[in-house]
C-alpha positions in Angstrom: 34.2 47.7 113.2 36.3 48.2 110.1 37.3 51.9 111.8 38.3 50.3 115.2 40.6 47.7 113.0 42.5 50.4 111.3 42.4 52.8 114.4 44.2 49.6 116.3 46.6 49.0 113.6 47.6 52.4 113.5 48.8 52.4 117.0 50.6 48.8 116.6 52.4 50.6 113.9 53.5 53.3 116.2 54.3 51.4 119.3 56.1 49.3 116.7 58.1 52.4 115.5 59.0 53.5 118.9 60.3 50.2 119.9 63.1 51.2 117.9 63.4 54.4 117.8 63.7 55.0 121.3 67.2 52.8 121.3 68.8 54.7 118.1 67.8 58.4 119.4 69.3 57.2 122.9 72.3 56.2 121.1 72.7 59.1 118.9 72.1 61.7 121.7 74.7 59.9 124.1 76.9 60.3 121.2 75.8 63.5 118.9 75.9 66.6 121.2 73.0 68.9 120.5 74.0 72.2 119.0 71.1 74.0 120.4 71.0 75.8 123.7 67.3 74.8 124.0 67.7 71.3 124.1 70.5 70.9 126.0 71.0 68.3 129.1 73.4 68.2 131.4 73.9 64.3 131.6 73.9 63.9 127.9 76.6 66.6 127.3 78.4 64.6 129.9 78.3 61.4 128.5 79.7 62.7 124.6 82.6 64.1 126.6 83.0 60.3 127.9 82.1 58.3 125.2 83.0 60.8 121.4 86.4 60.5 122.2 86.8 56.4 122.0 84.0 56.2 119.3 86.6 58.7 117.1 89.5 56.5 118.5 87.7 53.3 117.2 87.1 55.1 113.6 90.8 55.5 113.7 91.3 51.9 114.3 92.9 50.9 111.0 96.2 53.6 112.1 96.3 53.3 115.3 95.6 49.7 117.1 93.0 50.4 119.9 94.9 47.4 121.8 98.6 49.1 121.9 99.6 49.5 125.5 100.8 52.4 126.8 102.3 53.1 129.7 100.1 55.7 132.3 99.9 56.6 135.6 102.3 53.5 136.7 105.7 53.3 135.1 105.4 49.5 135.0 102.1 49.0 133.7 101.0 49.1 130.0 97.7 49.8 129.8 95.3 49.3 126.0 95.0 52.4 124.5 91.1 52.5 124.7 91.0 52.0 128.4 93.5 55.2 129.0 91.1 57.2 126.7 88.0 55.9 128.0 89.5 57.0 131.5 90.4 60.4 130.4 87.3 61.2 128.7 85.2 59.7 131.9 87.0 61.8 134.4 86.2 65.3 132.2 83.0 63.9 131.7 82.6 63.4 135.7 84.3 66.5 136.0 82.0 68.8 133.5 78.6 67.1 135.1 79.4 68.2 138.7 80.9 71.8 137.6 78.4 72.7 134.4 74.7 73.1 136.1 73.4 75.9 133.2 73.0 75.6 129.6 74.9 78.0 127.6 73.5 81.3 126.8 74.7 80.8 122.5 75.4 77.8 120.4 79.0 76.9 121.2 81.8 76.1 118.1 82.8 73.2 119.4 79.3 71.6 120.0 78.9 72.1 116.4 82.2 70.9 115.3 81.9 67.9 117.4 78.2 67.3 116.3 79.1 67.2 112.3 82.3 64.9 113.0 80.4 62.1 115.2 77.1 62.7 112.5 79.7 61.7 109.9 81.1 59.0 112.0 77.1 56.9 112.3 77.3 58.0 108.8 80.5 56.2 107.9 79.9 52.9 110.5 76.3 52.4 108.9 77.8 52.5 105.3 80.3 49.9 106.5 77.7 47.3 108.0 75.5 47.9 104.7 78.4 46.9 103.1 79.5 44.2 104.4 75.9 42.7 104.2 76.0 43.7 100.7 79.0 41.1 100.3 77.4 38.3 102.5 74.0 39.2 99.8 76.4 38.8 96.8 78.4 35.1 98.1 75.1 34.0 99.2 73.5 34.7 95.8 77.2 33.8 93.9 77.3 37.7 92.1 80.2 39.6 91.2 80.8 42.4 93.8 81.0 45.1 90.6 77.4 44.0 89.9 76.9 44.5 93.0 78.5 48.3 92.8 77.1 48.9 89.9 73.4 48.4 91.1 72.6 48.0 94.3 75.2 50.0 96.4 75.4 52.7 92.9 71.4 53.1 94.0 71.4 53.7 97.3 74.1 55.7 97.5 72.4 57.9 94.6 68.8 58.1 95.5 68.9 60.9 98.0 70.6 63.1 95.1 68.3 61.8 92.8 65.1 63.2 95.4 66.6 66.0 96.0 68.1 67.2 92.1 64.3 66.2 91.1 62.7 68.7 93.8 65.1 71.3 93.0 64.2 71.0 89.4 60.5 71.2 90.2 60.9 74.3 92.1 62.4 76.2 89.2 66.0 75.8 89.8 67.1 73.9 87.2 70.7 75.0 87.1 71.4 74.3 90.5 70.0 71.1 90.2 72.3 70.0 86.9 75.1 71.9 89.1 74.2 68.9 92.2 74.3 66.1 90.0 77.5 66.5 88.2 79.5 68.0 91.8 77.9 65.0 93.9 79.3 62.2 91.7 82.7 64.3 91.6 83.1 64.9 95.1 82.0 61.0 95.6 85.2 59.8 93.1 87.2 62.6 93.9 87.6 63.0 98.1 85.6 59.5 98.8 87.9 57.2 96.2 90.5 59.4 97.2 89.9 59.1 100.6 89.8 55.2 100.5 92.8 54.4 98.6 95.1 56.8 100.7 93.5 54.7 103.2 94.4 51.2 101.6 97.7 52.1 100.0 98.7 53.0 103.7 98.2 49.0 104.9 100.1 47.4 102.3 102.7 50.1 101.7 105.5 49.9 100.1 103.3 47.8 97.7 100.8 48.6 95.6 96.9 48.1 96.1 95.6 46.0 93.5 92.3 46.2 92.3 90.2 43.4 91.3 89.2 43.6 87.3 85.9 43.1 85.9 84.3 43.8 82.7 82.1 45.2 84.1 83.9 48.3 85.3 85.5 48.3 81.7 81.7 48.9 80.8 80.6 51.3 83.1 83.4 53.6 82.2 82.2 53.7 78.8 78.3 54.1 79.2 79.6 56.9 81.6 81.8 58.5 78.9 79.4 58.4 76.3 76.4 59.9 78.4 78.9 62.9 79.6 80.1 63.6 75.9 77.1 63.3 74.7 75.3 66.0 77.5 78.5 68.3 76.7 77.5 68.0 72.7 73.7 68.8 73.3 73.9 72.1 76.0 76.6 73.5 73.8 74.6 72.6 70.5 71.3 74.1 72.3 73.3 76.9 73.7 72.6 75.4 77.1 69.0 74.8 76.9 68.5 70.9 77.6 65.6 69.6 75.9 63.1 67.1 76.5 64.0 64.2 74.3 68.1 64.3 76.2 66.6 63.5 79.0 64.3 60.3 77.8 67.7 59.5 75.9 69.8 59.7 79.5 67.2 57.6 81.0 67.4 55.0 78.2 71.4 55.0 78.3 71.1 53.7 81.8 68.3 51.2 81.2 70.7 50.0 78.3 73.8 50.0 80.7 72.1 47.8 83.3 70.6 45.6 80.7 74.1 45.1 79.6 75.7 44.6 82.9 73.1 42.3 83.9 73.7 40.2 80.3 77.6 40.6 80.9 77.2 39.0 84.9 75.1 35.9 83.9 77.1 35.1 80.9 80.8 36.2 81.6 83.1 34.5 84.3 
């Protein structure tokens, strides 16, 4: 009896699963071309000619309004922008179903190229709905949005390095693994900070973007100086051997830092 219970819940789990599943793959293959030859289909190569275009026209959204009208085909018609590229992309999407009837013979450059820029594109749109209920977790709750940072968006946006720098570690490359988790963290601040205040500066321009202070940040910039110093002073005194106790030391620098950000969020305004 016990065997047929778990045997039943095991396929409630699965039908579960696939219940949604089967939307998000639909959604990413109508929008992800597939890179390989093997796997592909006519109709969805059609369809990310149709629909990759005004998903990279809505990602553009905050430069170019996806409601300016444009005049096309009639001169005394303005039509939104969306709609004209929408129309475009469906009528080379129409077009490439009825003409393309075989798979290529070799994985084609812009299949690839196309694939990585709409992957990063779920990738970006996801971040931005976590986000936003992120904000709608921290008015609800009444918490500073840098505690917020510092926490719960600095650990997920950290724990796939920190699987894979661990794993890496464990299969003897320790170097490379040191090397990932100081050139993650830089190419975050560097190209993704970067990246966003080009981005914000450009809406309020000729003005300046203002940030919003907190002590916390103040904080965080000092645990973070402290635990860089101090990992330059150890692998230079060790001659770049990193011992044991460093790490247990890291690990309590950060325990320390949330305890203090934590004390710092319930008893400063």
């Amino acid at each position: 009896m016990r065997s047929l219970v778990v045997v039943f819940l095991d396929l409630f789990q699965r039908q579960i699963a696939r219940l949604w599943q089967v939307p998000v793959s639909t959604i990413l293959k109508l929008t992800i071309p597939s890179t390989m030859p093997s796997k592909w289909n006519r109709f969805y190569v059609s369809t990310n000619i149709g629909l990759c275009p005004l998903a990279l026209l809505y990602s553009c959204s905050s430069f170019v309004s996806i409601d300016h009208r444009i005049v096309f085909l009639l001169p005394h018609s303005h039509f939104p922008l969306w709609s004209v590229v929408l129309f475009v992309s469906t009528s080379l999407g129409f077009i490439h179903y009825m003409i393309e009837k075989d798979p290529p013979d070799t994985e084609q450059l812009s299949s690839l190229l196309m694939a990585f820029v709409m992957s990063v594109f779920w990738i970006s749109t996801m971040a931005g709905e976590l986000l936003d209920c992120l904000a709608a977790f921290g008015v609800i709750l009444k918490l500073p949005p840098a505690l917020l940072g510092l926490t719960v968006l600095a650990w997920g946006n950290s724990i796939g390095d920190l699987v894979a720098d661990v794993a890496i570690a464990k299969a003897g490359q320790p170097a490379m693994a040191i090397a990932g988790c100081f050139a993650g963290p830089m190419f975050n601040m560097l190209v993704g900070l970067g990246a966003g205040l080009v981005i914000e500066t450009a809406g309020v321009y000729p003005l300046a973007y203002e940030l919003r202070f907190h002590v916390s940040i103040i904080v965080a910039f000092v645990f973070l100086l402290l635990s860089l110093m101090g990992s330059l002073l150890v692998m230079t005194w060790f001659r770049f051997r990193v011992p044991r106790f460093w790490g247990f030391c890291l690990i309590s620098v950060y325990v320390l830092f949330i305890a203090v950000s934590l004390a710092i969020a319930k008893f400063v305004n």
